[in-house]
N, C-alpha and C positions, 0 to 999 in steps of 0.2 A: 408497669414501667412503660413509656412514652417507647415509640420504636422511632428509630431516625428513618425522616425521608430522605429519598434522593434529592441531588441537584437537580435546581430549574436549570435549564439549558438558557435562560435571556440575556444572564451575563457572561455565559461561556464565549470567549473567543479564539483560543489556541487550540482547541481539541479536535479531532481528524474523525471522529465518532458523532454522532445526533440522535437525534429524537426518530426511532424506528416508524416508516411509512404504516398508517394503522393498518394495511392487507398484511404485511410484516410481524406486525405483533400478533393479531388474530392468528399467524399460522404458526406461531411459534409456539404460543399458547396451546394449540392442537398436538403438540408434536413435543412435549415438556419430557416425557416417557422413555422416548426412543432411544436407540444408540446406533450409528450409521456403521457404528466399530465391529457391529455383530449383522451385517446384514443378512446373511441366513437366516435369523430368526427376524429382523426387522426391515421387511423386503419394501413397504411402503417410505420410508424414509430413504431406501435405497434405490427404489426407482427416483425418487425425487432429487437425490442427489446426484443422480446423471443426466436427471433435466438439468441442475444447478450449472453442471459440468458444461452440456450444449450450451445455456444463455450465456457462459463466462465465454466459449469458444466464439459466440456470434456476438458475442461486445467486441472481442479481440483481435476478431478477424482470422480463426482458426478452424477450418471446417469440422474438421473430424478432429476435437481435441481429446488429450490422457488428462485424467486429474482429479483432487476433492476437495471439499470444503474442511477448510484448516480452521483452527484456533485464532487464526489472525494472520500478520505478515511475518511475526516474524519465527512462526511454526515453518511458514510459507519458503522463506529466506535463508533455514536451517535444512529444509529438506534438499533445497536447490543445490549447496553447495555439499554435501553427505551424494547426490546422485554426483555432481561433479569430480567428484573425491573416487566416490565406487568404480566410475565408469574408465576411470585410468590406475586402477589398483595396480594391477600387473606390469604395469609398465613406468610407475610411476613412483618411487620409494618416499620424498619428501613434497608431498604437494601441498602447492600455494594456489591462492586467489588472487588476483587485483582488481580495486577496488577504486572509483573513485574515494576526492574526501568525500565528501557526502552521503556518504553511503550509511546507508540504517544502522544504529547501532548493534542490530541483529545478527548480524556479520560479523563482529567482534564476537560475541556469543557460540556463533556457530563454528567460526575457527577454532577458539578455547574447548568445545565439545568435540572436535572430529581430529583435532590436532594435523589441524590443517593451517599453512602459514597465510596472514592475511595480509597483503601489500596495499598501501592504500596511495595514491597518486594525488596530488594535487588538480586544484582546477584551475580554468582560464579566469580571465575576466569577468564573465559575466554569470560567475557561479556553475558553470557545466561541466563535466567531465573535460579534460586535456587530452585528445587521444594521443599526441604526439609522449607527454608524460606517463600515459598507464603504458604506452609500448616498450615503453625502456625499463619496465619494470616485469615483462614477463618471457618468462626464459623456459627451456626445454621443462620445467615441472610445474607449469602454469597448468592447472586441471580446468577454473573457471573464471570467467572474465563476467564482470557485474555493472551495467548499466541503472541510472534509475530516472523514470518516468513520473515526474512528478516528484521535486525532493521536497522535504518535509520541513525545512527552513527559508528556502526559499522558490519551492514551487517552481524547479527549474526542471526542462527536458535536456537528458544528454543526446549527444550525438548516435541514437542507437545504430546505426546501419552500418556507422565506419566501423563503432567497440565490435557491430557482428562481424564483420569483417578481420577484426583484429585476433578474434576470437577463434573464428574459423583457420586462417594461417596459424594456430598456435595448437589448433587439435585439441582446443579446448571447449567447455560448455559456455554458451552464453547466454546469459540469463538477467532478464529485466524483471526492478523490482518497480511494478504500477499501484503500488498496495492503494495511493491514496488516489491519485490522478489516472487509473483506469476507467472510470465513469465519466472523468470530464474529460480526457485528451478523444475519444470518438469524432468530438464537434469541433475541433480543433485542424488543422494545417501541420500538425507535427507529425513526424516520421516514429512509431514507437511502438508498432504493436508487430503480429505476428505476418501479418501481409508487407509490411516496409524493409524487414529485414530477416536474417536467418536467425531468428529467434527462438531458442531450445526450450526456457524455462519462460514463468511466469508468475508474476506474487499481483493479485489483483484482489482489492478485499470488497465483496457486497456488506458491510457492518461499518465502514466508512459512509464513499457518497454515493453509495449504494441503496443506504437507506435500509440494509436488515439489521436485526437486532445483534447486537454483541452476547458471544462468539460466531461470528460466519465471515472467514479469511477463505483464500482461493490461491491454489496451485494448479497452475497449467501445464502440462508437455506438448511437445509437439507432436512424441510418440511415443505409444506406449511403455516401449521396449527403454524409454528412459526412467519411466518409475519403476520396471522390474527388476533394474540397481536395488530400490530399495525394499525386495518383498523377503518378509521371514514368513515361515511355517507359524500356523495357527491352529494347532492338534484338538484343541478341545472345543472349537465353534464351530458350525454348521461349514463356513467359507475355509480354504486350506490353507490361504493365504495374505499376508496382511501388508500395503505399502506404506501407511501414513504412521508418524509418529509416535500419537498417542493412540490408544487402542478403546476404550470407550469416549465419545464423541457427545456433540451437541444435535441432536436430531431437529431442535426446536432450531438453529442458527440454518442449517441447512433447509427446512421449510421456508423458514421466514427468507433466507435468500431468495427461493423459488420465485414465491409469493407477491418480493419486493421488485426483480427483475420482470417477471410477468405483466405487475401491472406499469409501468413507469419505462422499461426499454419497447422505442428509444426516443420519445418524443420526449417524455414526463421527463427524463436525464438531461435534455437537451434541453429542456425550459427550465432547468433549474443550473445548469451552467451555464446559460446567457443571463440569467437573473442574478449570477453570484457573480461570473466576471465583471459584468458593470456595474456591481455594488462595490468589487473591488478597486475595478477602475476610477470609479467617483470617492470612493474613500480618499485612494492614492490622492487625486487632484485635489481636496480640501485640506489633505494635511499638507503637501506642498504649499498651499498656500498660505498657510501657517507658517511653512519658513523649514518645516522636518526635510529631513535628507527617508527619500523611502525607494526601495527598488523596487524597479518595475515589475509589477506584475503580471509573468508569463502565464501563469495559471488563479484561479480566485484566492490568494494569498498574497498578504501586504506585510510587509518586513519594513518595519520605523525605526529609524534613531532619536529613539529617547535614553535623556537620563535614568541613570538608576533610580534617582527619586523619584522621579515622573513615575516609573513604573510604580516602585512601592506604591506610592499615590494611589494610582489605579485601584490595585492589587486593593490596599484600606478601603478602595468605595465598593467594593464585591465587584470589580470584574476579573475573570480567571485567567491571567494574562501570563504565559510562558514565554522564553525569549531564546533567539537563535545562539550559538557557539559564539559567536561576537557580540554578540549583548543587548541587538536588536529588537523590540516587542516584535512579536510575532502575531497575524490575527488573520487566522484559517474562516475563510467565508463560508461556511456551511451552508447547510438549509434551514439552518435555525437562527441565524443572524440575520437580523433585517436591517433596514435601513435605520431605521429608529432607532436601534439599537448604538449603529455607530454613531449617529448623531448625538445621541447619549456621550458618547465617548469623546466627540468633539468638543461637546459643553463640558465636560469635566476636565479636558486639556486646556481649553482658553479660560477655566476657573483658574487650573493650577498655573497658568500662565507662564 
């Protein structure tokens, strides 16, 4: 029997995932075996995963970071609002979160699992959090307040500094999700990491534009004494104790993070989100020019207003094309979208006319 290949990546355009940096695959390859879950017995994947930990801390701008390589963001985004929850147990009988809309659908997930209430606030204008809006929404059992860093529809930054601030007067956690735009907000002007504001948590994934192999997600603290919210007793493994979720792990996700940070931060990062902004900014400008209604692109992410047809269109010619909550195509500039590629896609719109 024929085995299925994977997808080529040339006509993917909505996906937050790519084609693994090859130093990323070779060390993933190395490390297929391990489990990070049992580090007493798997001490080499375990040292590597607290390099992973320092290059996430030195993206982020966090000297001395807590934290591991997760399953993804939204392992990442479960854990954050579970330490939020823990760290006001005693004092807190019915806690809630508030949320921008925008906010991952992770978050919906991790409320339903910790039965914790999830507030979600509307946004301004121009797709960003409302602070004025998330504040009227949180009251003495607000446990955590959620920014996010790059949204996944429309590639927007929220106001992180004020939400920390809002956060902070509420005795709550604050916690930004960067799952996708932690690799590209570095070269950027925006206010978002852990130096701009009093930033507790953090969801930043190297398996995005990071360039490791899928599974390698990343959770941040600021200290450690926030992930010992979440440790249980580990009786039968070499370590006595365990923080993360799932309890055997990707050792290969967490090499190839290593691997893929090592070689690419922070130059190789930064040449390939000038290379992505201005593919997206030159997309933007041809299809305006076409006559499309498209939001600005804050980060390498172009959000069209096309028809439903237009899209099926697409969709019939093999490009993978997902679309925002309003109905938007959506097309995430990766590192595997070129330029060709959307030109491709230009000729196939002045086809379908």
């Amino acid at each position: 029997m024929q085995r299925p290949e994977p997808q080529e990546f040339a006509r993917v355009l909505s996906s937050m995932c790519t084609e693994p940096h090859p130093a990323a695959r070779a060390a993933a390859e190395r490390f297929l075996a391990t489990n990070p879950g049992d580090p007493g017995t798997y001490e080499a994947v375990a040292d590597l995963e607290r390099e992973a930990v320092a290059l996430l801390g030195e993206i982020t701008r966090l000297s001395d970071p807590a934290g591991y390589v997760t399953s993804g963001g939204t392992e990442a985004n479960v854990q954050a609002v579970r330490i939020a929850r823990n760290r006001r147990r005693d004092d807190v009988d019915r806690p809630n979160v508030v949320v921008p809309d925008h906010a991952h659908f992770s978050f919906t997930k991790a409320a339903d699992l910790l039965s914790v209430d999830l507030r979600r606030a509307p946004l301004d204008d121009d797709y960003r959090a409302d602070t004025d809006a998330m504040a009227a929404l949180v009251d003495e059992d607000t446990v955590g307040v959620v920014g996010v860093a790059g949204s996944t529809e429309y590639g927007r930054v929220d106001p992180i500094p004020a939400l920390a601030d809002l956060a902070a007067d509420a005795d709550a956690l604050f916690h930004v999700d960067a799952a996708w735009g932690g690799f590209a907000l570095p070269f950027t002007d925006h206010e978002w990491d852990f130096a701009d504001a009093a930033v507790d948590t953090m969801t930043v994934d190297p398996h995005k534009l990071g360039q490791a192999v899928v599974p390698a997600g990343g959770l941040l603290a600021r200290s450690p004494d926030l992930l010992d919210t979440l440790a249980v007793d580990t009786p039968y493994l070499e370590s006595t104790g365990q923080v993360t979720l799932t309890g055997t792990r990707s050792g290969a996700g967490v090499a190839s993070a290593v691997a893929a940070m090592e070689e690419l931060w922070p130059d190789g990062y930064r040449s390939e989100y000038d290379r992505a902004q201005s593919l997206a900014d030159w997309f933007t400008a041809e299809l305006r020019e076409r006559g499309y209604d498209v939001v600005d692109p804050h980060l390498p992410l172009v959000a069209v207003d096309l028809s439903p047809s237009t899209i099926d269109a697409l969709r019939e010619a093999g490009w993978r094309l997902s679309k925002t909550g309003s109905g938007e195509a959506r097309v995430v500039v990766m590192p595997h979208v070129t330029r060709d590629a959307l030109s491709s896609v230009l000729s196939d719109l002045d086809r379908l006319g």
